[in-house]
C-alpha positions, -999 to +999 in steps of 0.1 A: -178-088+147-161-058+158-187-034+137-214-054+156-199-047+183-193-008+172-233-006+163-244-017+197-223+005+213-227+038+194-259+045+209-243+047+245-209+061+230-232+093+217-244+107+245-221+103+265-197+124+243-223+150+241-220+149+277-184+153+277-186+177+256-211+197+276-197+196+306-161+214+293-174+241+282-203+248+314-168+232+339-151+266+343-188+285+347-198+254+377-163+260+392-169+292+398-204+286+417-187+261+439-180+273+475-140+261+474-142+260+511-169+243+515-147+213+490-117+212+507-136+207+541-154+177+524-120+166+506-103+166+548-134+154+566-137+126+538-100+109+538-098+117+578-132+096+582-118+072+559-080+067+572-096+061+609-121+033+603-102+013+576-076-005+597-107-017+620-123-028+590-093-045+579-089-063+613-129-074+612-119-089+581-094-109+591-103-122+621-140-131+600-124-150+572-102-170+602-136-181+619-148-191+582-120-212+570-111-226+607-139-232+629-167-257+619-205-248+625-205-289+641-182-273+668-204-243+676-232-264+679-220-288+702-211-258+727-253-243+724-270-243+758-301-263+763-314-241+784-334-209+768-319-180+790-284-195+789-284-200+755-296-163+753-264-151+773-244-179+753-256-161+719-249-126+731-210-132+743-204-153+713-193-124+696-167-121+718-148-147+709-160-148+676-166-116+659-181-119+625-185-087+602-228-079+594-224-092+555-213-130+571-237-131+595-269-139+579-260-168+553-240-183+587-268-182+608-291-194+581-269-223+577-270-227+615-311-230+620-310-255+589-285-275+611-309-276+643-301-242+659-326-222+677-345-189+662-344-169+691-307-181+695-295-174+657-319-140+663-296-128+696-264-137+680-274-121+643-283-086+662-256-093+691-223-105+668-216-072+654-220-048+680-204-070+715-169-084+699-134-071+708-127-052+672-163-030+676-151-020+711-119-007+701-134+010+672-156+027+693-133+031+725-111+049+700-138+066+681-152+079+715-120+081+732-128+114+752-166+105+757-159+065+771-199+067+786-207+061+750-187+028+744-201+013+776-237+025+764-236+013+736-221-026+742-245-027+773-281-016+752-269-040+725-266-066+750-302-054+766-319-051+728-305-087+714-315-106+748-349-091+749-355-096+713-344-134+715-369-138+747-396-124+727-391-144+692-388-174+721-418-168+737-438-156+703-428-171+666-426-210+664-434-214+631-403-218+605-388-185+596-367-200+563-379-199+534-382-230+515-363-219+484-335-199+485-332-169+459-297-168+443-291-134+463-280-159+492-256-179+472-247-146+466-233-138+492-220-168+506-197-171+472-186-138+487-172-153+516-163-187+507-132-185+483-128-207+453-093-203+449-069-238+453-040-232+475-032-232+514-053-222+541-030-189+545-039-179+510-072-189+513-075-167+543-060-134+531-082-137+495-116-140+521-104-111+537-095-094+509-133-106+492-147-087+523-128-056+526-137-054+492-174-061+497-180-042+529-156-010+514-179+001+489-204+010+519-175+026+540-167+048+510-206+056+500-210+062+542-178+084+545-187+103+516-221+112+528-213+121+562-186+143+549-212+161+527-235+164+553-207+183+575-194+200+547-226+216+523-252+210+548-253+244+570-252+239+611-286+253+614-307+227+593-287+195+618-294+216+649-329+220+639-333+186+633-306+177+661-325+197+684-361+178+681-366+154+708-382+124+684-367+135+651-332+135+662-335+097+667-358+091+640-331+104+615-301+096+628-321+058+632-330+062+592-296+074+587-275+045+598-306+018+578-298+039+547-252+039+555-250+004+558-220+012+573-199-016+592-201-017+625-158-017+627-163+018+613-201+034+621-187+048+656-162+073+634-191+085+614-214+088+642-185+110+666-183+138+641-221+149+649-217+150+691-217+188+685-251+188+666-271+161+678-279+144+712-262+113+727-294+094+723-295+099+691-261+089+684-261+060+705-293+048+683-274+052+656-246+030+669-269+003+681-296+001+654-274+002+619-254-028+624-286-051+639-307-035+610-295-015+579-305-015+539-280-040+531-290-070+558-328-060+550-321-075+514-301-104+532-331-110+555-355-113+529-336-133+508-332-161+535-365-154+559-402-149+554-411-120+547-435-117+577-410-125+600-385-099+586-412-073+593-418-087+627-380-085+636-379-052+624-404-039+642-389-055+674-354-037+663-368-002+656-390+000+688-369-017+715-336+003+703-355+038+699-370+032+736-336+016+750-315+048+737-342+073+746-342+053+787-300+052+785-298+093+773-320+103+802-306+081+829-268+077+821-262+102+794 
């Protein structure tokens, strides 16, 4: 068994030694070509970035697994406005008192529509929930703590995007969004937040917190390691060129925060180490549009919606949040 075991393995085990191998003898030859200063500024931007979002993170985690294990979807049903425009408002303040991190959202709400919520109600609250609760704020308030314009701009065109999103899915889709089968990319993820393990409802709460820190840190350690490259080996010329464009400054720092996938407990650190290089609309684009729409929720979206309407929500995302941030720079900026 164990030389059938050593046969499958030598072909991987071969390479990579040869690899190994390689790579001590050229180290001391790419050490030398490495720009040292350029490494320890990554190395300090990297843990600072790091160190300042992860207690948020570890907060939205908590406070997510509580609202899991302790409140019943029956319950938040029963408090859903008939009415379309205060069930609007209704969907857009829930976060407030329920604030639920972007990777809980979708198999939630998904669960919601099969149980007799409204679309455009489950579509306000999905772009609204991670952006207006109390643990975003005082990520951002502290993130932003000498520019507080941008905390206020940024829970207000959330609020503004999410209700005129729902009023437009309202007034346009009334065809089932759900697919009829589920792919097992959505059991997925709700295994991810419901734990298996027997015990209290303390322990049960701590190990879903600890399943979601875990789960949402390996996109806080991919996004804080990017944005401390980009600070650190990209020069200050190339992001002020781009910085510096009226359309492409939004267009990339939008593209930026879809690609991140950052949380939206920690996206407001990330995004205040570029007010030197790019504008405020950009950044506040960047704030708005990762958590409602990123590379992550876009697999979580198709998993659990059509396809069509994915592409339709997207498109609603992407144009009313470019527009909103490019109105809220010029007027209030």
């Amino acid at each position: 068994m164990n030389k059938v075991a050593l046969s499958r393995l030598l072909p991987i085990l071969v390479p990579v030694a040869f690899a190994l191998a390689c790579l001590t003898v050229l180290l001391p030859t790419l050490l030398k070509q490495v720009n040292m200063e350029a490494l320890l500024t990554f190395k300090t931007s990297f843990i600072g970035i790091l160190l300042e979002a992860l207690p948020f993170v570890l907060v939205g985690a908590l406070l997510s697994s509580l609202l899991h294990l302790f409140v019943s979807e029956e319950t938040l049903r029963r408090w859903i406005p008939r009415n379309p425009v205060l069930g609007i408002l209704f969907a857009c303040v829930l976060g407030l008192i329920f604030p639920v991190c972007e990777c809980g959202m979708i198999p939630l709400i998904r669960r919601f529509i099969q149980k007799g919520m409204p679309l455009y109600i489950a579509v306000v609250f999905i772009l609204s929930g991670p952006i207006l609760n109390p643990v975003v704020f005082s990520a951002t308030y502290m993130a932003f703590r000498f520019y507080p314009e941008m905390v206020y701009a940024r829970m207000g065109l959330a609020f503004v995007v999410a209700a005129v999103i729902g009023i437009i899915v309202y007034v346009t889709w009334k065809d089932n969004p759900l697919k009829l089968t589920f792919s097992q990319g959505v059991d997925g993820e709700r295994s991810l937040h419901t734990p298996e393990h027997a015990g209290s409802k303390l322990t049960s709460v701590f190990v879903h917190a600890a399943d979601e820190v875990f789960e949402m840190g390996k996109y806080l350690l991919i996004g804080c390691m990017l944005t401390a490259g980009i600070q650190s080996f990209v020069t200050k010329e190339s992001l002020a060129a781009i910085g510096g464009g009226t359309v492409s400054s939004y267009v990339f720092m939008m593209g930026f925060a879809f690609l991140l996938s950052l949380c939206s407990t920690s996206d407001a650190f990330v995004a205040s180490t570029f007010m030197q290089t790019f504008s405020s609309g950009s950044l506040l684009a960047f704030l708005v549009f990762g958590p409602m729409l990123d590379f992550k929720n876009a697999l979580m979206l198709l998993s659990v919606f059509k396809t069509k309407f994915v592409v339709y929500l997207g498109f609603l995302i992407c144009t009313i949040v470019f527009t909103g941030a490019v109105i809220v720079d010029k007027l209030l900026l």
